[in-house]
C-alpha positions in Angstrom: 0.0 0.0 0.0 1.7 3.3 -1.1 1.9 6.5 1.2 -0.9 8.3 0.1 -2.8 5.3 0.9 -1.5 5.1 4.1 -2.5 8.6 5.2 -6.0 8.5 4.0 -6.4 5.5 6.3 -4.6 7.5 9.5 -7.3 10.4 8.4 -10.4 8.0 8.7 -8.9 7.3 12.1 -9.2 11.0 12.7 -12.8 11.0 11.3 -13.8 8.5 13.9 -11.8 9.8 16.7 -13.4 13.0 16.1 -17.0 12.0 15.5 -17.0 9.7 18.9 -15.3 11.7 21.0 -18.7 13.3 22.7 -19.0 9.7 24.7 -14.7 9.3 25.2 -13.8 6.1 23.5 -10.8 4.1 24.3 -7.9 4.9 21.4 -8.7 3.6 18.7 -5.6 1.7 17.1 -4.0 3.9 15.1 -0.9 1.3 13.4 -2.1 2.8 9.9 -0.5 6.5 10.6 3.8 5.5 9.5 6.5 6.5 11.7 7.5 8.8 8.2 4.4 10.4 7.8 4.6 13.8 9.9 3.2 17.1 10.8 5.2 20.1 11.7 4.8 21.6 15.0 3.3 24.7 13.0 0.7 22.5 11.7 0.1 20.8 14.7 -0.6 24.3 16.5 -3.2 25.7 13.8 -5.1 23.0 13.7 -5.4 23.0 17.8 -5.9 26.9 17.7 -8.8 26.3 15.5 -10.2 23.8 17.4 -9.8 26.0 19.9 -11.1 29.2 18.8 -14.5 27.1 17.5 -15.3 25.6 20.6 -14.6 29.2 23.0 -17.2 31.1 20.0 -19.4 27.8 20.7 -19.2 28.5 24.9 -19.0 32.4 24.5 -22.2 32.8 21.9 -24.7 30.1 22.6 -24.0 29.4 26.6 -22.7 32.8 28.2 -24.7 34.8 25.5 -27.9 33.1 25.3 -27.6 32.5 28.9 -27.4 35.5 30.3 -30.6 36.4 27.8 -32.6 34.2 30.5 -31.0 34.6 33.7 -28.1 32.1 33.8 -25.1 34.3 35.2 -21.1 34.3 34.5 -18.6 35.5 37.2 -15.0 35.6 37.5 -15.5 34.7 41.2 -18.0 31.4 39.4 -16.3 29.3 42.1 -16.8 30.6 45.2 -19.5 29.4 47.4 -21.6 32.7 47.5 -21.4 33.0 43.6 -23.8 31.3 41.7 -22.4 31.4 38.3 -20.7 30.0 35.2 -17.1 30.6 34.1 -16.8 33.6 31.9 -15.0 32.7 28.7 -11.5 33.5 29.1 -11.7 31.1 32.6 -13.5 28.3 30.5 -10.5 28.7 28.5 -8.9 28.5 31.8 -10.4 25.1 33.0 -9.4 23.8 29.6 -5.6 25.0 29.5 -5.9 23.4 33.3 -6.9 20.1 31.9 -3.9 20.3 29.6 -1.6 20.5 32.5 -2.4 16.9 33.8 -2.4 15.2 30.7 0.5 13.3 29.4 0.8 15.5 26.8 2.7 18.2 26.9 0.7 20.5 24.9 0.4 24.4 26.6 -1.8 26.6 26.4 -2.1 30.0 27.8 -4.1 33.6 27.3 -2.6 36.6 27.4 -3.2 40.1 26.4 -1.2 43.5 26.5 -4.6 44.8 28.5 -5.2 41.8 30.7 -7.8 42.1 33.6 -5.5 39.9 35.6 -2.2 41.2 36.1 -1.1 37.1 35.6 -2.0 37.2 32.2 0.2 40.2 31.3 2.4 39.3 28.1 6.1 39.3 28.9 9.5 38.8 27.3 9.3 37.5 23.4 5.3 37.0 23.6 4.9 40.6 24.5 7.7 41.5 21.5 5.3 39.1 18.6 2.0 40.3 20.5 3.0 44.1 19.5 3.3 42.6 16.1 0.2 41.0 16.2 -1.2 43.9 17.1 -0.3 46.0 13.4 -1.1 42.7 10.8 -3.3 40.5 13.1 -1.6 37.5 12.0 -0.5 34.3 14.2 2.9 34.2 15.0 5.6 31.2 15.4 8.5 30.9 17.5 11.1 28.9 19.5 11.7 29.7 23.0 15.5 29.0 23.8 14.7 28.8 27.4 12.1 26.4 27.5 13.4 24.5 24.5 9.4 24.5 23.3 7.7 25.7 19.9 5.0 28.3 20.6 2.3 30.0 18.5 0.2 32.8 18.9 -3.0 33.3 17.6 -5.2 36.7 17.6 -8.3 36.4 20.3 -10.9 38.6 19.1 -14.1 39.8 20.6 -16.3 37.3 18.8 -19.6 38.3 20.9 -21.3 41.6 22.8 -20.5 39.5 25.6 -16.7 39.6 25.6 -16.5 43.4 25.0 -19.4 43.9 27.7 -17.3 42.2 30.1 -14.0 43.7 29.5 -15.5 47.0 29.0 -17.1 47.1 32.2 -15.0 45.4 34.6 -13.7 47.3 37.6 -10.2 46.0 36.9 -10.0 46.9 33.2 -7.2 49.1 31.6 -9.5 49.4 28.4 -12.8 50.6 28.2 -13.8 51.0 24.3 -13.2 47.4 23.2 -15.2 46.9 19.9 -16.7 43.7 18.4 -14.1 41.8 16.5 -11.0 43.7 18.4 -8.2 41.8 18.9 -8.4 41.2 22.5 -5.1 39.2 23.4 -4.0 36.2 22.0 -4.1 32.4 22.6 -0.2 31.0 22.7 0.0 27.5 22.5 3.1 25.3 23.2 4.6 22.1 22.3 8.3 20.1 22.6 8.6 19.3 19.6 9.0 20.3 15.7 7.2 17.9 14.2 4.9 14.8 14.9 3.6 11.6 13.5 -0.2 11.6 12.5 -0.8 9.2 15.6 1.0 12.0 17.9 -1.1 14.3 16.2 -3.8 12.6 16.9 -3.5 11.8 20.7 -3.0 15.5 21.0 -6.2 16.4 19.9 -7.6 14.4 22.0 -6.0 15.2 24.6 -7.3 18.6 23.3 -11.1 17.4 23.4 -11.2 16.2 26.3 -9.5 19.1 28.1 -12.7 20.8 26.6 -15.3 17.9 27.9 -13.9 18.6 31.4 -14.1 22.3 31.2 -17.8 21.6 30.5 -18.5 19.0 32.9 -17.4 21.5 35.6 -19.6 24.3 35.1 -22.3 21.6 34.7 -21.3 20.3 38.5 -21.4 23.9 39.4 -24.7 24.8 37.7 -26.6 21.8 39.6 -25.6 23.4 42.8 -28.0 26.5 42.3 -30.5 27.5 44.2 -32.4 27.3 41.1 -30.9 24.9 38.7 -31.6 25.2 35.0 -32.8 22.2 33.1 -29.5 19.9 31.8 -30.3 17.9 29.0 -30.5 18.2 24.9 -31.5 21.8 25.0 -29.8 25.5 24.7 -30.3 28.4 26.8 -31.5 29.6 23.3 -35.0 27.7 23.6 -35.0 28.6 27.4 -33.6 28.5 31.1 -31.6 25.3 30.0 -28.1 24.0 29.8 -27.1 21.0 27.1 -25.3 18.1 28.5 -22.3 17.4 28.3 -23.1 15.2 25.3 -25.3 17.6 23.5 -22.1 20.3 23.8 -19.6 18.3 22.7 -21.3 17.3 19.7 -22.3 20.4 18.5 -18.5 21.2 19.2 -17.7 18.0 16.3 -20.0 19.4 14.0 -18.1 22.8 14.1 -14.5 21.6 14.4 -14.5 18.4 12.4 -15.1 19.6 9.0 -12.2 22.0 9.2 -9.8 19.5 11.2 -10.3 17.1 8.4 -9.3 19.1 5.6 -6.2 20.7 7.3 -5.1 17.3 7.6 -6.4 15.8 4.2 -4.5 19.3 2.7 -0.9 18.1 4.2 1.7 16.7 1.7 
């Protein structure tokens, strides 16, 4: 069986992986993706940043969005005992760059911004130096850190709903208060050891990737059945009411929007 051959096998794999990942299957056997068919790290890192950036517009539009249109709350403080509330975006991001830290797999990912609401998310060093470039062409930007001996990339963060400007806008904390709709806000930079990777590496980070995201989820829905007054958890969106969507309904709404796109990144490799 020639390369090519091989590789369209290793991409069904991904097809499945991503299509049954709402109910976290064991790993599927992935012996058809070659020890010489590889990824560079840059690769690797847009495809995750896409991910990425579909699933936080998923969370920030149709849960902290439509939520808040019925009642449903969002908080920095989401985790104290007095608050009842959800994470706001940038801490669901949070949760899932948390998740990332006790996997195996030593993919990193971290927020930042120039006008951070938390001081701890202040860029610094060489992400401050490509963040002011980001900042006149908008475009990601890829680097080796000496120091850590790991292959980052930045991607803009923009202000993809009212929600995010609202909130940054109007926070106490805020060094900014005329942030627009579609601004670049910060920037996600994402890390990884390596230069390049197999398909099967690729593909055990991604999944590692997806279920960072699944547990995100499944912690605001632990929080949200502590409230005093609960919404409703099953298929439905705070869109058709005071309602949350399982962890099963979110996650495969999140396939539907990333897998189209993972596919043909990886289908468009040579």
């Amino acid at each position: 069986m020639n390369s090519r051959l091989f590789q369209v096998f290793a991409l069904l794999s991904l097809v499945l992986v991503v299509y049954l990942w709402v109910s976290a299957p064991p790993p599927l056997p992935l012996a058809e993706a070659r020890a010489d068919e590889e990824l560079t790290v840059r690769q690797l890192l847009e495809v995750c940043a896409a991910e990425n950036a579909a699933v936080r517009a998923l969370y920030t539009k149709e849960i902290v969005g439509a939520g808040k249109a019925v009642g449903l709350a969002f908080d920095e403080r989401w985790r104290d005992d007095d608050v009842e509330a959800g994470p706001l975006p940038a801490l669901f991001l949070r949760e899932t760059a948390r998740s990332l830290e006790k996997s195996p797999i030593r993919l990193g990912l971290f927020l930042g911004s120039d006008h951070p609401i938390s001081k701890a998310n202040l860029f610094t060093g060489l992400q401050a130096e490509s963040f002011a470039q980001m900042r006149l062409d908008a475009a990601p930007k890829h680097f080796f850190v000496e120091d850590t001996g790991l292959y980052s990339a930045m991607f803009p963060d923009l202000a993809v709903a009212d929600a995010c400007v609202d909130c940054h806008n109007e926070h106490p904390e805020t060094t900014k208060r005329d942030w627009k709709l579609n601004d670049v806000m910060g920037a996600t930079t994402w890390t990884y050891p390596k230069g390049s990777v197999s398909l099967a590496e690729a593909l055990d980070v991604l999944e590692a990737l997806r279920n960072s995201f699944r547990e995100a989820y499944d912690r605001y829905l632990d929080e949200a059945e502590t409230f005093s007054s609960p919404p409703s958890i099953g298929e439905s969106w705070p869109s058709q009411g005071y309602y949350l969507p399982n962890t099963e309904t979110f996650m495969r709404e999140a396939a539907a929007r990333t897998s189209p796109a993972t596919l043909n990144s990886l289908l468009s490799l040579r």
